[in-house]
Backbone as CSV, one residue per row, in Angstrom:
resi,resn,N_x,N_y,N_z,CA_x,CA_y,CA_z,C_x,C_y,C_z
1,UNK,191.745,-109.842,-121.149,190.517,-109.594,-120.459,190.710,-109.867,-118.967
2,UNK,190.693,-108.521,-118.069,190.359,-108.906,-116.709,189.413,-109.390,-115.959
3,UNK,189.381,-110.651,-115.337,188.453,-111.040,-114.461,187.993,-110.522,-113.512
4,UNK,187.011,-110.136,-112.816,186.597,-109.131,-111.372,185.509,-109.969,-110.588
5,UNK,185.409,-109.845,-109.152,184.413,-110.584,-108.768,183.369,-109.741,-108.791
6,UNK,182.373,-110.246,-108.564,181.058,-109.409,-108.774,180.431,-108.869,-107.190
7,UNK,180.223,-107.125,-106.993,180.325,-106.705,-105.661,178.572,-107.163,-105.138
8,UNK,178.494,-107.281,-104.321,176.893,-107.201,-104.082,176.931,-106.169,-102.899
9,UNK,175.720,-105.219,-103.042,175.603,-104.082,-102.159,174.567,-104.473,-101.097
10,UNK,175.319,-104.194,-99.879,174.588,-104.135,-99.070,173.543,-103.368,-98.604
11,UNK,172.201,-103.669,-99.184,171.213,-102.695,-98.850,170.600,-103.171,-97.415
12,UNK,169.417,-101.696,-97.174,168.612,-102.133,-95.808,168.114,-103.702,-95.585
13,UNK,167.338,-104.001,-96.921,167.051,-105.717,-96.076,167.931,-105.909,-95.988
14,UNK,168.844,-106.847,-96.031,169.622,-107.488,-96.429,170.443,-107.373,-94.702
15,UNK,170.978,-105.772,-94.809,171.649,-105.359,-93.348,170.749,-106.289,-91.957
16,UNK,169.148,-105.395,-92.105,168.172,-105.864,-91.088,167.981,-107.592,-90.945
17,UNK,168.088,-108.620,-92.357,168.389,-110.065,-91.945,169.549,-110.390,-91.497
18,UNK,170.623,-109.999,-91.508,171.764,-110.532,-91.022,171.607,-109.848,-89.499
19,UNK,171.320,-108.903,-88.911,170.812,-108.697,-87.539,170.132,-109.333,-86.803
20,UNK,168.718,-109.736,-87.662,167.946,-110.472,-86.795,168.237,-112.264,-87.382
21,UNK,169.173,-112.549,-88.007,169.987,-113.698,-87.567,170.808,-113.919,-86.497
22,UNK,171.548,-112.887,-86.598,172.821,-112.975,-85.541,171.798,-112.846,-84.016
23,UNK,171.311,-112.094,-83.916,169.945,-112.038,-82.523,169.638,-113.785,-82.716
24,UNK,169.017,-114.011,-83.490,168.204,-115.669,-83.070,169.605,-116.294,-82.774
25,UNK,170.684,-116.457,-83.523,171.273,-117.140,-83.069,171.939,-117.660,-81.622
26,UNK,171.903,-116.120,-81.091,172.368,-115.684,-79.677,171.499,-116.068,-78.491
27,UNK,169.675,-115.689,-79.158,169.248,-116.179,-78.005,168.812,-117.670,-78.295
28,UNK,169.111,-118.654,-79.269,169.185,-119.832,-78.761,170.629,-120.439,-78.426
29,UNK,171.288,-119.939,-78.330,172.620,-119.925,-77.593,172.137,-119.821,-76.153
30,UNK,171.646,-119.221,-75.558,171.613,-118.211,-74.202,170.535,-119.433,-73.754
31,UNK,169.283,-119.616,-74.525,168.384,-120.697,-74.415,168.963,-122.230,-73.561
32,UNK,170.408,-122.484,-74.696,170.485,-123.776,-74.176,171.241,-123.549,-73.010
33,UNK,172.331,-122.656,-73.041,172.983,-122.828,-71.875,172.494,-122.494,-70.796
34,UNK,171.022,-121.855,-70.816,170.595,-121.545,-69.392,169.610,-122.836,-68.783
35,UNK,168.708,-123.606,-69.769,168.458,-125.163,-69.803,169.332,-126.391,-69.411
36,UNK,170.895,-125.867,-69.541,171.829,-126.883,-68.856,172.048,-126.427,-67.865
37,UNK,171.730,-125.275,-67.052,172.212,-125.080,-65.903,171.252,-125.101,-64.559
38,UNK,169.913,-125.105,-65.252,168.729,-125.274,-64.554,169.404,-126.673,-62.983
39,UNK,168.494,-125.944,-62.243,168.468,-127.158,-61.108,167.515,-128.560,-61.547
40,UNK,167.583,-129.804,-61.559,167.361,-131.095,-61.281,166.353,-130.893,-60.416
41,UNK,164.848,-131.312,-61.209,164.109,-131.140,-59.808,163.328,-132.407,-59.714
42,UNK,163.916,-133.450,-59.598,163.144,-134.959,-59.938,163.152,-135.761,-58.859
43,UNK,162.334,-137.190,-58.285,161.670,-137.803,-57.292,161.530,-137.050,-56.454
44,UNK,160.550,-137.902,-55.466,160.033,-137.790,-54.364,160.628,-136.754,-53.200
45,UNK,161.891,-137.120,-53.311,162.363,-135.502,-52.308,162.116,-134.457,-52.476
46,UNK,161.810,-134.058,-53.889,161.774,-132.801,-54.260,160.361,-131.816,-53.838
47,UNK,159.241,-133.420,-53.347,157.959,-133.357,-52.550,157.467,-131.994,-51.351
48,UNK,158.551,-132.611,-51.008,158.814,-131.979,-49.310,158.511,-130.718,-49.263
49,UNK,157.591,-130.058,-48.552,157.129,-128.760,-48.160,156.280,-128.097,-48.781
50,UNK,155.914,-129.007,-50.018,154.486,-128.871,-51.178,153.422,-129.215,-50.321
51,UNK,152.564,-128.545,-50.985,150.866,-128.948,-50.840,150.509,-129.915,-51.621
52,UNK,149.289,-129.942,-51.200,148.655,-131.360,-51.918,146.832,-131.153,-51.017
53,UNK,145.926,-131.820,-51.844,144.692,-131.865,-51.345,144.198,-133.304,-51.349
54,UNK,143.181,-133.612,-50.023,143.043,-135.098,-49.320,141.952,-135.253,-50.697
55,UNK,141.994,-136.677,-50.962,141.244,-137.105,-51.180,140.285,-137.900,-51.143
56,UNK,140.869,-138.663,-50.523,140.151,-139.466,-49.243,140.518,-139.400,-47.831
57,UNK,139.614,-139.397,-47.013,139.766,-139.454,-45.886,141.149,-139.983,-45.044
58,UNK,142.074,-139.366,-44.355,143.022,-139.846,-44.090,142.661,-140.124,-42.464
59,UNK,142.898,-141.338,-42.341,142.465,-142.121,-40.954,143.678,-142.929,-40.816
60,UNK,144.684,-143.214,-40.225,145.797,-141.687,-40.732,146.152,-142.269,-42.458
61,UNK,145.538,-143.427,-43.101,146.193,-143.689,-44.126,144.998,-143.357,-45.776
62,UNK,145.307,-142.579,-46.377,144.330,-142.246,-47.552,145.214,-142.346,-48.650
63,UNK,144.357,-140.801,-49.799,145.001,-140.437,-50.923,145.063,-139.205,-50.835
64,UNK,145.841,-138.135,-51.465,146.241,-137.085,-51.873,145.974,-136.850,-52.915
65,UNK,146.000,-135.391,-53.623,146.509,-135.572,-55.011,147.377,-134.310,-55.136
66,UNK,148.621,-134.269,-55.267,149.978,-133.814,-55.005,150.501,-133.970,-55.960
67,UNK,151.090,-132.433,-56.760,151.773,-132.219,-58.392,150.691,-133.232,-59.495
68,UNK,149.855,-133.026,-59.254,148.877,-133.470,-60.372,149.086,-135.190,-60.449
69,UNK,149.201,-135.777,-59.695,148.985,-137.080,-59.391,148.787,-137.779,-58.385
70,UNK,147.986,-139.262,-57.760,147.225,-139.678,-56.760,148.085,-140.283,-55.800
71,UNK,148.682,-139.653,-54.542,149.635,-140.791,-53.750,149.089,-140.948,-52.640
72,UNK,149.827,-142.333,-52.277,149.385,-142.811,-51.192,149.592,-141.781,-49.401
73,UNK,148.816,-141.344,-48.452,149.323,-140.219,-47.612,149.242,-140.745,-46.634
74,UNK,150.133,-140.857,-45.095,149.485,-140.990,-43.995,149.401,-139.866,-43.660
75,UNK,148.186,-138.898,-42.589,148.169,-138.090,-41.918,149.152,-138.128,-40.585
76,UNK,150.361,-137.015,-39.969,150.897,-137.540,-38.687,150.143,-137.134,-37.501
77,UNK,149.068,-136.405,-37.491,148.243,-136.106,-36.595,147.074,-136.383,-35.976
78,UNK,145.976,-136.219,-36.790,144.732,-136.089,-36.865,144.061,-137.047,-37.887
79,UNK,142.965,-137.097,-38.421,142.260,-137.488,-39.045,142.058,-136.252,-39.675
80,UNK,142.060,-136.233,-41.073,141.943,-134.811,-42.416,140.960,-135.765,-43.590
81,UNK,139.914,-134.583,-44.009,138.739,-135.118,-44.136,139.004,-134.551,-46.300
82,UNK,138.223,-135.061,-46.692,138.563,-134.764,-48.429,138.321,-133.063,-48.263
83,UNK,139.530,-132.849,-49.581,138.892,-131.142,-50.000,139.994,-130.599,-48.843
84,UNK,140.583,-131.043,-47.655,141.475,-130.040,-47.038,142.914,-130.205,-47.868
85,UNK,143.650,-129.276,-47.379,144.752,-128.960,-48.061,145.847,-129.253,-46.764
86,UNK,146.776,-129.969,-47.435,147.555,-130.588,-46.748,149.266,-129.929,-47.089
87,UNK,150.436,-129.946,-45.967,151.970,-129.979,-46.617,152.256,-131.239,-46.207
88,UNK,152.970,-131.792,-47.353,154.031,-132.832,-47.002,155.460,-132.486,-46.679
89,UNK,155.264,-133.636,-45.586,156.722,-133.302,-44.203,157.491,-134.137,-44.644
90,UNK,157.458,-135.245,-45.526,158.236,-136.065,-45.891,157.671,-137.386,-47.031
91,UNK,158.380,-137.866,-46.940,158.223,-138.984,-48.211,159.070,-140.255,-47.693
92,UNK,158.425,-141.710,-47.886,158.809,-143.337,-47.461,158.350,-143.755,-48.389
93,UNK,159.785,-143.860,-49.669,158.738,-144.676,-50.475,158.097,-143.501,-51.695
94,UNK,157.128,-144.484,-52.106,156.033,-144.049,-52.254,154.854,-143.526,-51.780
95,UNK,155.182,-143.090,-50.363,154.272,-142.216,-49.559,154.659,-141.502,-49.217
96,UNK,153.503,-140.193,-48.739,153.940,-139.019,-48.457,153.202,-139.057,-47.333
97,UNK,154.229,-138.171,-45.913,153.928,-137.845,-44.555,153.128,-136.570,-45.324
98,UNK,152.310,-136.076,-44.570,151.104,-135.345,-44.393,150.827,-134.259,-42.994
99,UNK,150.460,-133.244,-42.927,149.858,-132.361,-41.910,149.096,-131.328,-42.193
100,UNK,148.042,-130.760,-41.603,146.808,-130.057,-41.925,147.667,-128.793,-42.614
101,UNK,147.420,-127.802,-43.401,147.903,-126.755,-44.266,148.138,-125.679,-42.812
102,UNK,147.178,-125.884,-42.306,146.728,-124.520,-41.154,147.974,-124.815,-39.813
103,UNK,147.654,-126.432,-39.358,148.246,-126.731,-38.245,150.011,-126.649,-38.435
104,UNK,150.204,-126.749,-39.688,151.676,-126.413,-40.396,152.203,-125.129,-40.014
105,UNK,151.335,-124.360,-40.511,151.547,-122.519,-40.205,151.777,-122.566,-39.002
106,UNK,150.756,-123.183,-37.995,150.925,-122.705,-36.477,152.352,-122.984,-35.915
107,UNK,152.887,-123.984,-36.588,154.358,-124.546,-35.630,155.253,-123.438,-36.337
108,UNK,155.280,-122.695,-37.298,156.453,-122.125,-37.467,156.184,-120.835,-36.609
């Protein structure tokens, strides 16, 4: 008695899951390696040249609220009143330098 292995035929499903395996597999392949190559975009430096809106009165020293959290701001100019929109020129710390959104535009 000859032994034989047993054939299995490749029909349409069967073809169409091994496709859209080999696809998922690829794009979470493509997923991670493009997640490891991403730029580092973490502390306070990364601040610099963002907006942010006063929240309290800056005489020159208030609050902001900049990337969805409350920091401490000096204004380098003026006095900036709540509700204006501010760029930060820099960062000390835990504070952020400050200048009017508008008076920013004008110097460039």
């Amino acid at each position: 008695m000859e032994y034989s292995m047993p054939t299995i035929e490749m029909t349409g499903p069967i073809i169409i899951a091994i496709v859209f395996a080999a696809a998922f597999i690829i794009f979470v392949i493509y997923a991670i390696v493009k997640g490891q190559r991403r730029k580092l975009s973490a502390g306070v430096e990364e601040m610099i040249g963002k907006e942010a809106v006063v929240q309290t009165t800056l005489n020159p020293k208030g609050t902001v609220l900049a990337e969805g959290e409350l920091w401490t701001a000096i204004a380098e100019d003026s006095t900036i009143e709540p509700g204006e929109e501010v760029i930060i020129t820099k960062t000390e710390g835990l504070k952020l330098w400050v200048v009017k959104k508008s008076k920013e535009k004008e110097e460039k």
